[in-house]
PAVO-185721 format. One record per residue: residue in three letters; z, x, y of N, C-alpha, C, O in turn. Coordinates in steps of 0.02 Angstrom, whole numbers, padded with zeros to 5 digits, always signed. Example, Ala and Ser with C-alpha at 12.3 -4.5 7.8 and 13.67 -1.06 7.14 Angstrom:
ala+00390+00660-00284+00390+00615-00225+00390+00660-00165+00423+00712-00166;ser+00354+00642-00112+00357+00684-00053+00394+00645+00002+00402+00670+00057;
//
This chain:
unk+00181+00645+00332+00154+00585+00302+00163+00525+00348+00119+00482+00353;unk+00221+00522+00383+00231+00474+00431+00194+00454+00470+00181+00394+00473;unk+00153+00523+00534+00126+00527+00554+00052+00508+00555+00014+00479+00594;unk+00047+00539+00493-00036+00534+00451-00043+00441+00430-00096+00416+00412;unk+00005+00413+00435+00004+00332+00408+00019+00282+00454+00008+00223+00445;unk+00056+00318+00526+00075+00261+00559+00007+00205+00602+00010+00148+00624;unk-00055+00263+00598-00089+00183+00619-00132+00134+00538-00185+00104+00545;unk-00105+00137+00485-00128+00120+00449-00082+00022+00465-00021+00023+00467;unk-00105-00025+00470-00063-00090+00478-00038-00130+00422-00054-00184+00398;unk+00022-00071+00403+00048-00091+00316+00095-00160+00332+00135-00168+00378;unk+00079-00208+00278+00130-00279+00271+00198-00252+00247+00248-00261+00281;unk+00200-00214+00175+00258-00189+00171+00280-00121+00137+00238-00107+00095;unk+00319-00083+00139+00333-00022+00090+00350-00044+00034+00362-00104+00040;unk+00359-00022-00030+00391-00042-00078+00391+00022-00102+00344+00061-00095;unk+00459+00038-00140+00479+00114-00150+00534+00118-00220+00579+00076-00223;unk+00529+00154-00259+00569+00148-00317+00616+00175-00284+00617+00191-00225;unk+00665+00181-00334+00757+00160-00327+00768+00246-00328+00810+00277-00296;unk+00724+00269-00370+00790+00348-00395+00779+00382-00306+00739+00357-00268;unk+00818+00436-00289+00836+00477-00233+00785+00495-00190+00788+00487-00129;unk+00716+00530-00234+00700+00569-00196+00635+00506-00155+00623+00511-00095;unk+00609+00466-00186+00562+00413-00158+00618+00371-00102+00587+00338-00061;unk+00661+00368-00097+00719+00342-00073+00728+00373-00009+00731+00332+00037;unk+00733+00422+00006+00723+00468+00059+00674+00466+00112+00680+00461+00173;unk+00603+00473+00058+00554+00489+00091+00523+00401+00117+00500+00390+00173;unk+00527+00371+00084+00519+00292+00112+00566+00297+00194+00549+00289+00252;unk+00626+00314+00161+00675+00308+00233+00637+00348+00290+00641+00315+00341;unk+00602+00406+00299+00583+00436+00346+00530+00411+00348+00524+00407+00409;unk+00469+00382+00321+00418+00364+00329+00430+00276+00365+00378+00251+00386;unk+00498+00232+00371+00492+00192+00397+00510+00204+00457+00504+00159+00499;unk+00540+00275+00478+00566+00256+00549+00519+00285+00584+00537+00308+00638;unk+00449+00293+00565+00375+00289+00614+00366+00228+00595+00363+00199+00649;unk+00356+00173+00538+00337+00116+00533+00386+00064+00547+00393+00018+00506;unk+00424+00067+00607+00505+00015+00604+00474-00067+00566+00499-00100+00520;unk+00417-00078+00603+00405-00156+00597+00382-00166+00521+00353-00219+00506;unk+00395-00111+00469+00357-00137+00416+00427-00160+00358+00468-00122+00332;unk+00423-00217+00353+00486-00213+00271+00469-00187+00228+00414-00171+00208;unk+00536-00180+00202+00520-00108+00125+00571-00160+00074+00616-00199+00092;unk+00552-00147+00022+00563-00158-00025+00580-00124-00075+00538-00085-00097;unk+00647-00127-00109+00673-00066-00159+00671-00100-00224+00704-00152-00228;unk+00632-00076-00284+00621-00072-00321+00611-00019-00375+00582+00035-00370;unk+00648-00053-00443+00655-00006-00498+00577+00009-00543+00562+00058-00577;unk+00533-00059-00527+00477-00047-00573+00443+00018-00568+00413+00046-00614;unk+00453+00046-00490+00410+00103-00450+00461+00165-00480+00454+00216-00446;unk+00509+00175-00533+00529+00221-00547+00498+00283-00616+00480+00266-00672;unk+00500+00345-00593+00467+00397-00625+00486+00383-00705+00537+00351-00718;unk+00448+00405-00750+00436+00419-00799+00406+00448-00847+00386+00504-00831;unk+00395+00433-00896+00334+00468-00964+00320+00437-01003+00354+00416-01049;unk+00247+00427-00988+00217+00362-01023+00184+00394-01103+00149+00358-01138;unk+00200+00456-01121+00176+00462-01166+00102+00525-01155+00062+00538-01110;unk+00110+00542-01201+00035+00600-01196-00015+00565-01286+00007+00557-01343;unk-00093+00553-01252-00129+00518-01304-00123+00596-01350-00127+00655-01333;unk-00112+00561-01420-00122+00584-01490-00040+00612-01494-00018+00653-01535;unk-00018+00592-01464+00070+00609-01493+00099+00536-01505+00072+00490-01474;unk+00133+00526-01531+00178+00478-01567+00221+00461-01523+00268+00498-01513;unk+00214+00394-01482+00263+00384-01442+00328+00371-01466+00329+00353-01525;unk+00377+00374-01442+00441+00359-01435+00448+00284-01411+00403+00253-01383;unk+00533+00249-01429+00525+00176-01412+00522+00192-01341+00474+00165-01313;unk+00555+00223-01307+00572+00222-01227+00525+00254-01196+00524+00252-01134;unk+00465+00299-01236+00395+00296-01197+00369+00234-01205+00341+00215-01153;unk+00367+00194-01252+00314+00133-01267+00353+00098-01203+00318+00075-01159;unk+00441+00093-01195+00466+00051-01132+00435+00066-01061+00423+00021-01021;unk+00419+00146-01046+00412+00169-01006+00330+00137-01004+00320+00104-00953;unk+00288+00141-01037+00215+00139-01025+00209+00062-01016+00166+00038-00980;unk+00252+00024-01049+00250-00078-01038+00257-00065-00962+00207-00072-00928;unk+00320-00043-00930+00327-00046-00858+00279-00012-00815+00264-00051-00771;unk+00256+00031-00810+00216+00055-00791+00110+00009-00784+00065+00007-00743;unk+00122-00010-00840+00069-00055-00848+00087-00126-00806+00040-00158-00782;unk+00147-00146-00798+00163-00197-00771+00158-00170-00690+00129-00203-00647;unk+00179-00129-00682+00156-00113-00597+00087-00096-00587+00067-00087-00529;unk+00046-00090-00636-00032-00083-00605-00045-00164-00611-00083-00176-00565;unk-00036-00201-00632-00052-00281-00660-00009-00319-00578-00034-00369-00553;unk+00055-00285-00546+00077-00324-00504+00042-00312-00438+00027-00355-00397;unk+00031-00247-00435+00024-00212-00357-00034-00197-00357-00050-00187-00299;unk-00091-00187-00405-00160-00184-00421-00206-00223-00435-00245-00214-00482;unk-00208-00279-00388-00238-00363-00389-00268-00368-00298-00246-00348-00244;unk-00318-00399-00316-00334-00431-00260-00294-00470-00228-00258-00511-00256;unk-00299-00458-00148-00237-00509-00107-00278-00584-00110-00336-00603-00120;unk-00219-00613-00096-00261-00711-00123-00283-00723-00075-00334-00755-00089;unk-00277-00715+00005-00305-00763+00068-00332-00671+00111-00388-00649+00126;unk-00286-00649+00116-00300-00575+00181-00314-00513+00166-00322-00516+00105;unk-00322-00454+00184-00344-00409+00180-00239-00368+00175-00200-00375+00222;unk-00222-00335+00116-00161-00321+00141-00152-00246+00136-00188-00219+00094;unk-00124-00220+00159-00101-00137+00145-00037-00131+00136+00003-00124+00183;unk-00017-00131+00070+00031-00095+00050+00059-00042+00027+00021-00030-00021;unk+00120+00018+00026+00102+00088+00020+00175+00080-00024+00231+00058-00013;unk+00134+00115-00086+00205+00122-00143+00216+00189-00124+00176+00234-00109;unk+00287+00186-00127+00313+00282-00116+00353+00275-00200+00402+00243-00218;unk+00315+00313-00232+00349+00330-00307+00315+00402-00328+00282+00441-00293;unk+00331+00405-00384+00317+00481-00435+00276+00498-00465+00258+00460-00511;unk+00242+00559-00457+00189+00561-00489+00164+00546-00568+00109+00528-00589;unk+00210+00557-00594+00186+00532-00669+00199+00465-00653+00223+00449-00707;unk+00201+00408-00614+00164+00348-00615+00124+00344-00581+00091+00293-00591;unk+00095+00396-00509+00032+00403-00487-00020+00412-00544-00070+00376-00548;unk-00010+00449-00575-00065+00466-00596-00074+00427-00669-00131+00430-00694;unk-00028+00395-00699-00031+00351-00728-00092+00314-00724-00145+00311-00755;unk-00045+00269-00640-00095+00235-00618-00166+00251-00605-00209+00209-00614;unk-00184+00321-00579-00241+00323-00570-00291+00322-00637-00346+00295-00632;unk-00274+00347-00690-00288+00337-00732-00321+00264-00762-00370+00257-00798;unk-00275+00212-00734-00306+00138-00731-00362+00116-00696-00410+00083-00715;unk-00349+00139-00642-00388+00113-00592-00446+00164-00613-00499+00136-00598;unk-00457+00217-00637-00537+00227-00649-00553+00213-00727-00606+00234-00751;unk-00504+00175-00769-00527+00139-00821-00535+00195-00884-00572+00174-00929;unk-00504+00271-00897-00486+00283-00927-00434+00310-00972-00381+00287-00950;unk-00425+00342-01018-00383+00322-01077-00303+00356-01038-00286+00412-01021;unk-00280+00309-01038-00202+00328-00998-00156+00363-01017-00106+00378-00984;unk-00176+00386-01099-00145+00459-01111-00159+00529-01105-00130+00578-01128;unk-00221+00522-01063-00211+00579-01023-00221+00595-00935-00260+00626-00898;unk-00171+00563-00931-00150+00571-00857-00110+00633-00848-00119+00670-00800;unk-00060+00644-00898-00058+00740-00874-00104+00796-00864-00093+00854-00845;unk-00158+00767-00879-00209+00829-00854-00245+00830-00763-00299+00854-00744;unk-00192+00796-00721-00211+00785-00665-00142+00813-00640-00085+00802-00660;unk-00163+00848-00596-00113+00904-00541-00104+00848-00480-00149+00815-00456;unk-00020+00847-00456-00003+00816-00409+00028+00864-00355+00058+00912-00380;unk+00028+00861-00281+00070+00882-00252+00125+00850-00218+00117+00795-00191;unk+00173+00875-00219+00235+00844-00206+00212+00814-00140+00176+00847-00102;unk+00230+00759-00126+00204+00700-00058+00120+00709-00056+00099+00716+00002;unk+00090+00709-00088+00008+00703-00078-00012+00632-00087+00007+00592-00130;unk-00047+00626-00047-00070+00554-00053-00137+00515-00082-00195+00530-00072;unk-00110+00461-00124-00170+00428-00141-00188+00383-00120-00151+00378-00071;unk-00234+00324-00117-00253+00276-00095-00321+00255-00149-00372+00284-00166;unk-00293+00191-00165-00326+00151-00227-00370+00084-00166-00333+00077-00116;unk-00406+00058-00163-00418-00013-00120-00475-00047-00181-00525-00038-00215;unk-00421-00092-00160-00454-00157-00195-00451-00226-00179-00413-00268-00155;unk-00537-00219-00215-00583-00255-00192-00592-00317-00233-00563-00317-00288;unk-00626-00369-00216-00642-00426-00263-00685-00380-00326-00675-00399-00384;unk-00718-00340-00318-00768-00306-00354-00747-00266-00417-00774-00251-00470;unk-00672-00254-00381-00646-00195-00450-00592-00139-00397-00589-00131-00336;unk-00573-00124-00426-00527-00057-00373-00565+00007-00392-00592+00020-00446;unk-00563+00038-00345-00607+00107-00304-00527+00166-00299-00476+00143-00272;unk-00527+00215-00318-00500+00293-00319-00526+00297-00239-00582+00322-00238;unk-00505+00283-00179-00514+00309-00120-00511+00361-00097-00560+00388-00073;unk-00438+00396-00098-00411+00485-00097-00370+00492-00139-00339+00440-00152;unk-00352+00545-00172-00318+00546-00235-00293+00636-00207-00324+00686-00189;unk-00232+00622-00216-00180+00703-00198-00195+00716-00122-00192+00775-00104;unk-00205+00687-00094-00219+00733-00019-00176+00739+00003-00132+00696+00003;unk-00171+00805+00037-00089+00861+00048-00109+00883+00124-00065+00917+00149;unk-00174+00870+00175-00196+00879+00230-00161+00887+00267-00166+00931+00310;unk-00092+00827+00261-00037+00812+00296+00026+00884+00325+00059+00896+00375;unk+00014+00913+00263+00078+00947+00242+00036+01016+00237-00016+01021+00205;unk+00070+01079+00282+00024+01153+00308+00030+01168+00224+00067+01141+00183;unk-00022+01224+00213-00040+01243+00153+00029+01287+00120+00037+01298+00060;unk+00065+01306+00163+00139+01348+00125+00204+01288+00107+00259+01299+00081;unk+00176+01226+00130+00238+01197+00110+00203+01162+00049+00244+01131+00015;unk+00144+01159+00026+00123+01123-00047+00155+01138-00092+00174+01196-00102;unk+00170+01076-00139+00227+01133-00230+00205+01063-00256+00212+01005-00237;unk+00165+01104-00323+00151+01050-00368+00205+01025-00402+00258+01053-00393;unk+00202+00964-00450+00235+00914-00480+00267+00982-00540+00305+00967-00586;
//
């Protein structure tokens, strides 16, 4: 993944707190030395709930936060063009992707992740665009393991 991103000209990493995004941020900055990272809890895994089940209070907590990181990191930049690369978990990938193509966000478990596959959302004054969603190109076909 390092490899596959280092000519991308990211402003900063931002990476949730639990272990395993923690790691992989760490190896993915020491191809990107010049980029600051940022550790953050908002970018941490969860379960936002599955539509037609009865959430729980700490899914409804989980899905507020989660909605709050598509509302922070899913905005047009105010003056420049910026690239920023969240390293977090798939049940908030796909959460998110779920937003960004504008439907119903309880069912984002019906989307298969691979462990380090990459997405890319860009947005535009226009609306945000699903660019690549899971791509595992990076990573030879025997080391893939879904979520």
């Amino acid at each position: 993944m390092a490899r596959r991103l280092r000519s991308v000209p990211f402003d900063v990493i931002h990476y949730s707190d639990m272990l395993r995004a923690e790691q992989t941020a760490k190896i993915i900055s020491q191809r990107l030395a010049h980029v600051p990272m940022r550790r953050t809890a908002l970018l941490r895994e969860g379960h936002p709930g599955i539509r037609g089940q009865r959430a729980s209070k700490q899914r409804v907590v989980v899905r507020k936060r989660m909605n709050h990181v598509a509302e922070r990191y899913f905005r047009p930049a105010r003056s420049r063009d910026r690239h920023e690369l969240l390293v977090c978990h798939g049940n908030l990938i796909r959460y998110l992707l779920m937003r960004v193509l504008d439907v119903p966000t309880g069912t984002w478990w019906r989307m298969d992740m691979y462990q380090g596959g990459l997405s890319v959302v860009r947005i535009e004054a226009a609306g945000l665009f699903v660019h690549t969603h899971n791509d595992a190109a990076h990573l030879p076909v025997d080391a893939r393991t879904f979520l």
